[in-house]
C-alpha positions, 0 to 999 in steps of 0.5 A, spaced: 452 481 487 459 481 489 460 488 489 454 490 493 455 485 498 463 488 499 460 495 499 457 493 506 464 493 508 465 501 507 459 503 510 460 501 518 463 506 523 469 503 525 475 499 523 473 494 527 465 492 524 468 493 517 473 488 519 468 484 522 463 485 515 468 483 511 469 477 514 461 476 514 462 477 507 467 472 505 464 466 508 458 469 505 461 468 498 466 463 499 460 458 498 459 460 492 465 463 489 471 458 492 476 462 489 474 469 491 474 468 498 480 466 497 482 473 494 478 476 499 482 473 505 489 475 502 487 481 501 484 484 508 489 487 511 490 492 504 482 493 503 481 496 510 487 498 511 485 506 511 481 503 516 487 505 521 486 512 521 481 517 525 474 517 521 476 523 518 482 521 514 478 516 510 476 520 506 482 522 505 487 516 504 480 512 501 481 512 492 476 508 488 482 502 488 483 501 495 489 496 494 492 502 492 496 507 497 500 512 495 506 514 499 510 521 498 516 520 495 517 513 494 515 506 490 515 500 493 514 494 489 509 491 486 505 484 489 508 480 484 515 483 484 521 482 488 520 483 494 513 486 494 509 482 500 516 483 504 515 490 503 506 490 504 508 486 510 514 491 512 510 497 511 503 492 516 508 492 521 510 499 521 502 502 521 496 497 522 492 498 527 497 504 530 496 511 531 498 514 525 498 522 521 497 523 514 500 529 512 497 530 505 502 532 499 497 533 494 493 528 489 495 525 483 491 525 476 486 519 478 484 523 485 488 519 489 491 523 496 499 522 495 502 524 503 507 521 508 504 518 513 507 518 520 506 511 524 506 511 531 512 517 531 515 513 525 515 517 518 513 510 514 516 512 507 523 513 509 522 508 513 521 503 508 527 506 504 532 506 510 529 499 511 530 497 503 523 495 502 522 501 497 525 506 491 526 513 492 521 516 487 526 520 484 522 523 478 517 526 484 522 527 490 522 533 495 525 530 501 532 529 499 533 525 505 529 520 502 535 518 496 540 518 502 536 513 505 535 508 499 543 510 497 545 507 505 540 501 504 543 500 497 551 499 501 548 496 506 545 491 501 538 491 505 531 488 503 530 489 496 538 491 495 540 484 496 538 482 490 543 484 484 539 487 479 533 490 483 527 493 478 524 499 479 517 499 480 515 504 474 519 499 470 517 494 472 510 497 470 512 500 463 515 493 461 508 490 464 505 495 459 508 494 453 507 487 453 500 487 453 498 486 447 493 492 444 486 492 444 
């Protein structure tokens, strides 16, 4: 039931009617499932957020998890990490409902599109870097622009940096990872 009501969401025409069905069918299932709504409001603005870009993008910055959005470049936090709702809410201010350019760069091993993502003129990923809200992806960097960024941020002790000992993403992962206990 869940899963087919939040379906209807991704059949509308518009950012805007998604919007408004996903609101119909939060207060739908808010009577019911007290907890999921309130999932279902925090996370809003991420699920639609692919929304932003022309029709034709979708496809292409849609992934089977739509929490997900891959930058070329760069890892930002996780929600749970340091600094990773300052970094989502950095990365919102910098592309919601704004013109936007997807320059796709490839796809990753679950089919997802990796690209830099320009918004409203603004290249989102160095932004986000230049701003200490993310990591250089080093182990797939191609722009070394990008490093230099981080390297200022990191002297500048902005965003993430103003903490001591900042954990990267993917080890914050790995250690999620191996701490799990095997099935």
């Amino acid at each position: 039931m869940v899963s087919a009501a939040i379906g209807t969401v991704f059949v509308q025409e518009s950012g805007d009617a998604a919007r408004s069905q996903w609101r119909s069918v939060a207060d739908q299932l808010r009577g019911k499932f007290p907890k999921l709504g309130v999932l279902i409001n925090e996370a809003e603005n991420d699920v639609l957020a692919f929304m932003m870009f022309s029709r034709a993008h979708w496809t292409q910055s849609y992934s089977t998890n739509p929490l997900e959005k891959l930058h070329a470049e760069i890892d930002a936090p996780e929600k749970a990490q340091a600094f990773g709702s300052r970094s989502k809410q950095h990365l919102a201010d910098l592309c919601f409902a704004k013109p936007a350019t997807v320059k796709a760069r490839t796809t990753d091993r679950y089919g997802r599109t990796v690209a830099r993502v320009i918004c409203n003129g603004t290249d989102a990923s160095a932004e986000q870097v230049r701003s200490g809200m993310a990591w250089a992806f080093t182990r797939y960097l191609t722009d070394p622009s990008i490093k230099a960024l981080e390297d200022q941020a990191h002297a500048a002790r902005l965003g993430l940096w103003h903490d001591t000992k900042p954990v990267r993403p993917w080890e914050w992962r790995r250690r999620g990872r191996l701490a799990s206990p095997e099935p």
